[in-house]
N, C-alpha and C positions, 0 to 999 in steps of 0.2 A: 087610632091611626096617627093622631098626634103625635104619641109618647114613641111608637115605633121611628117616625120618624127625627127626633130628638136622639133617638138612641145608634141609627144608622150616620148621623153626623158625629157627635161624637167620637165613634169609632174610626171615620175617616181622619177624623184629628189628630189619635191618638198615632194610625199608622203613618198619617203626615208628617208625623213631630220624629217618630222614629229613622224616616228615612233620611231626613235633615241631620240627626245625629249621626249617624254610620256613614264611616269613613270609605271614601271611593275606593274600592280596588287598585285605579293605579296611580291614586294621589299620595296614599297611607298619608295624610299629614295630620296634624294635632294643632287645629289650630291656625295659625301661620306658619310653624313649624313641622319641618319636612322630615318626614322619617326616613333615612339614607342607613345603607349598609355601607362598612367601611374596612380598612386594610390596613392596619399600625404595619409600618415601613422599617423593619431592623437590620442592620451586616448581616449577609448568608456566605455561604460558601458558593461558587458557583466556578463550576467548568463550563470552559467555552468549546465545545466539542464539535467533529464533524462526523457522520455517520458514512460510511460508503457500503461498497460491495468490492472483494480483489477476488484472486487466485493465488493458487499457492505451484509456483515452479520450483526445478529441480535444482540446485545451485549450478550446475553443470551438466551437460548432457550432449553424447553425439550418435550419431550410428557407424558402429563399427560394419566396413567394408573392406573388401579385400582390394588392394593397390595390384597385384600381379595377377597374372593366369597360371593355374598351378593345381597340382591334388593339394588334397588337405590329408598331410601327412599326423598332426594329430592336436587333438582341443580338450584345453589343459583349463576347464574350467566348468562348473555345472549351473544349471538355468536358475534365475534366482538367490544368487549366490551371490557374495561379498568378495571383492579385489582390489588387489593393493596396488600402488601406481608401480609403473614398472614390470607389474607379474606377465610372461609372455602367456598368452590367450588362443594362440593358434599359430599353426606352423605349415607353413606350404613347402612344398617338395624343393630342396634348394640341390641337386644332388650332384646335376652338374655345373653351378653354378660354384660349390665351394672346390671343386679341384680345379676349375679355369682359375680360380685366385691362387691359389698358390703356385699353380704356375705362372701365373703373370710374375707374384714375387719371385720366384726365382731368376725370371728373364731379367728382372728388374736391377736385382745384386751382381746379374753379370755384367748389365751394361753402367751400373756403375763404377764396378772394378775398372771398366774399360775406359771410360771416362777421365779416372783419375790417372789411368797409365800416359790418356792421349795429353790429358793436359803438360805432364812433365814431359813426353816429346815436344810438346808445343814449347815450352820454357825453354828449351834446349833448342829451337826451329828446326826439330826431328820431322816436324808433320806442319800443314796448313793449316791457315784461319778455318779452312772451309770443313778439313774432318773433323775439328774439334767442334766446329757449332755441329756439325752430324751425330756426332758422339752424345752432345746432351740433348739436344729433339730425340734422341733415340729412348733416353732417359726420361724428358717430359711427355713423351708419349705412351711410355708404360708407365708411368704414374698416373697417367689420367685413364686409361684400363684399366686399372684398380681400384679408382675412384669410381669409376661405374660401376663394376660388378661388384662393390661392397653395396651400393648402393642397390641394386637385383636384390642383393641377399637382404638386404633389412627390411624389404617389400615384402617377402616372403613369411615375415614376423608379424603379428600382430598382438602389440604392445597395450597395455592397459596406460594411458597418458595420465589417470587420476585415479583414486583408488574410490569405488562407490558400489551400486549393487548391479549386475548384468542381468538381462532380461533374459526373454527368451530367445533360442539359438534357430537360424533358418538353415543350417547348410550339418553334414554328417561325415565324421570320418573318413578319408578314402572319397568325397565327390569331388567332382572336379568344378572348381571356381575361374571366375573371369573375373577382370578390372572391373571394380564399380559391384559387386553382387555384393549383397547384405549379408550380413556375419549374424550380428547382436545390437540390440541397446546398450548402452553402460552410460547410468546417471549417476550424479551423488545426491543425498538426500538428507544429509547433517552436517551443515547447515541446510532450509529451503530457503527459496525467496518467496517475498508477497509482493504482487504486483498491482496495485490500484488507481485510480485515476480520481484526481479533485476540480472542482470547479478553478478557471485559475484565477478568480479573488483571494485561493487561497497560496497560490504559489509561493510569495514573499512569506509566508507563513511557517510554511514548514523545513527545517532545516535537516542537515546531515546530522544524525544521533539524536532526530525526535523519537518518542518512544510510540508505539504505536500496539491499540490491543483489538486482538479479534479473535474470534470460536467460529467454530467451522457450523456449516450452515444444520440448521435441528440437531445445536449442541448448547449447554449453557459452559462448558469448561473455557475457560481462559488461557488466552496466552497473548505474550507479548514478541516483536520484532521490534528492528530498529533501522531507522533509515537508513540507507547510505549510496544512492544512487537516483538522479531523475534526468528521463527525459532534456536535452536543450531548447526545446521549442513547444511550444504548445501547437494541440493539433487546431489546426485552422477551420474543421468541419465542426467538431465536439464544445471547442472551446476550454479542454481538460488537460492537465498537463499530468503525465504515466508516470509513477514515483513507485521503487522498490526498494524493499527490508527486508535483513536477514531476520530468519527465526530458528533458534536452535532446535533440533527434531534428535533427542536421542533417543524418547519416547517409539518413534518411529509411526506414531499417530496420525503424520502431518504429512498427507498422502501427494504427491507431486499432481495437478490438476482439479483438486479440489475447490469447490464455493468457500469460500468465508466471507463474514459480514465483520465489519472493523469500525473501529472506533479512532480519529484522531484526538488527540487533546491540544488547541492551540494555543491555552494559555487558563490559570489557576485564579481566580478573583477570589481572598479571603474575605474580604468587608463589601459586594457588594448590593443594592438596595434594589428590593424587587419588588412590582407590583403588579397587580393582576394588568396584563392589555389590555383591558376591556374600560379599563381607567382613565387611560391614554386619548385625551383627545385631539383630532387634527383641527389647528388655527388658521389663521389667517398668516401670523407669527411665526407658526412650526407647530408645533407641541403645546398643550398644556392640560394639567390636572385639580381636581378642587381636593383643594386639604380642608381638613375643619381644624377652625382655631376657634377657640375662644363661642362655641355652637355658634358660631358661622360659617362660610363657605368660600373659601381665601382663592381665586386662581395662581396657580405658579407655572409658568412658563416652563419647560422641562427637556431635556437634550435623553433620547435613548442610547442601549448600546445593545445588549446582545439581548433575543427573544430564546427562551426555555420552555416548553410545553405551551401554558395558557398564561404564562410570566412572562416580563420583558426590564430588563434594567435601566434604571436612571440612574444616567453621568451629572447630570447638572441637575437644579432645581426645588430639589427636597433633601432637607435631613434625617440622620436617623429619628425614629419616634413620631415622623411626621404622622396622621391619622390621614388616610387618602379616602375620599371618597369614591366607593366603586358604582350606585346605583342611582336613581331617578338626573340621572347628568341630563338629560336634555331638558329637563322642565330646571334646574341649578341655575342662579346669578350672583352674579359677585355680592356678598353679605349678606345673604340668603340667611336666616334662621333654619338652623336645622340641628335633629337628634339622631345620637346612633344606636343602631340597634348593635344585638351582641356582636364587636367584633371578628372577622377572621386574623387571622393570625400568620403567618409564616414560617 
């Protein structure tokens, strides 16, 4: 019973001595020394980006309607179809409106023959003040009947004002239209615009002729547009000020009302220095990080700038090559002994 019991202490000993050696779970230290994982800090490349959401509109676009009441004597165009500015599109019955003008002109050249005759009586004091101003009211008054019924007749016409693609057609040969009835679409669509909206921290940011990239939504293809128009005000509810870009579409891919998901670029950082957030501690101060020098644990005060995924850059406080400490930071004191395990890298 003895030796049993000799042999039962022992054994407690042996696993006493054990648990005093092995290192705590969340101390890992050796010793005095700390075992910390760490982040060698070197120049990266880094874009300063914003991410949004736009649409894609038509660079132009109206509804063609008809300006007079009239038949539709005939449509000189098919649904889906490409036209050139200037191409006439449809033609309303003009029939007695172009012989009321040419007779207007003709009444026109007689009373100005007549005009001229009275003026030379008048030179002569053949005729009065009073028939000679008769004679040219006679004259500005068929000139302004002219001016209206050219005016009837160019109603009558409907003109393509840009050249781009026409939709589809609401009205048929031979029906009869009123003022205001709907003809067609006609948009253009090379160029489009993009139209998005940014937080406006970033308004001063983006200028005319930024380049801007975006694919259309469950696409990975690329394309780029370029500013050249925004907004004067930012909206007051949103807080976002509406910015558009042209995108050339000859592809014809780049469908007017589409999702895209876009990319701006506000600015290109070749040299600078990234380290993991989670580095970053908040002070009393601002900021600061534990670099190891010398297998100690140095605090540096540190100014950020732009956040990237689970990255964040410093403007101020460390240089390249510095070794940052990323782990055991809340058990860290200034000249703290400590070892790194294998670096990460960037």
């Amino acid at each position: 019973m003895q030796q049993s019991s000799c042999q039962l202490v022992f054994i407690l000993l042996i696993f006493s001595s054990c648990q005093q050696d092995a290192p705590s779970p969340t101390a890992k230290s050796n010793g005095s020394i700390t075992q910390v994982e760490t982040f060698v800090a070197s120049p990266t490349l880094l874009d300063n980006v914003i991410t949004t959401h736009g649409t894609i509109l038509p660079n132009e676009e109206i509804e063609l309607r008809s300006e007079t009441a009239g038949q539709i004597v005939t449509i000189n165009f098919r649904e889906s179809s490409r036209v050139v500015k200037g191409q006439l599109l449809l033609q309303i019955d003009d029939s007695e409106l172009v012989p009321a003008l040419n007779k207007l002109k003709v009444q026109l050249k007689i009373a100005r023959d007549e005009l001229e005759r009275k003026k030379q009586l008048f030179d002569i004091q053949g005729i009065s003040k009073d028939e000679l101003e008769e004679a040219e009211m006679a004259v500005n008054s068929l000139e302004s009947d002219i001016h209206l019924t050219e005016a009837k007749i160019k109603k009558t016409k409907i003109i393509a004002p840009f050249s781009g693609i026409i939709g589809l057609r609401y009205v048929s040969p031979g029906a009869f239209v009123t003022s205001g009835d709907r003809i067609a679409k006609l948009v253009e669509t090379d160029p489009v615009k993009i139209e998005f909206s940014v937080p406006e921290i970033y308004a001063s940011r983006i200028k005319k002729g930024t380049v801007i990239e975006f694919a259309l939504a469950g696409s990975d293809k690329k394309h780029q547009a370029e500013v050249y128009a925004f907004e004067p005000v930012i909206d007051a509810v949103s807080r976002n000020i509406t910015i558009r870009a042209h995108a050339d579409n000859q592809q014809g891919d780049l469908i007017p009302g589409a999702f895209v998901d876009l990319t701006v670029r506000l600015q290109q950082i070749k040299d600078a220095l990234l380290v993991p957030a989670l580095a970053v501690i908040p002070d009393i101060s601002g900021q600061k990080v534990f670099v190891m020098k010398n297998g100690k644990a140095m605090v540096s005060l540190v100014k950020t700038g732009i956040q990237k995924d689970n990255l964040v850059q410093i403007t101020e406080g460390i240089q390249p090559g510095d070794t940052v400490i990323t782990t055991s930071l809340l058990s860290l004191k200034e000249g703290m002994a400590v070892a790194s395990k294998p670096a990460m890298t960037n």
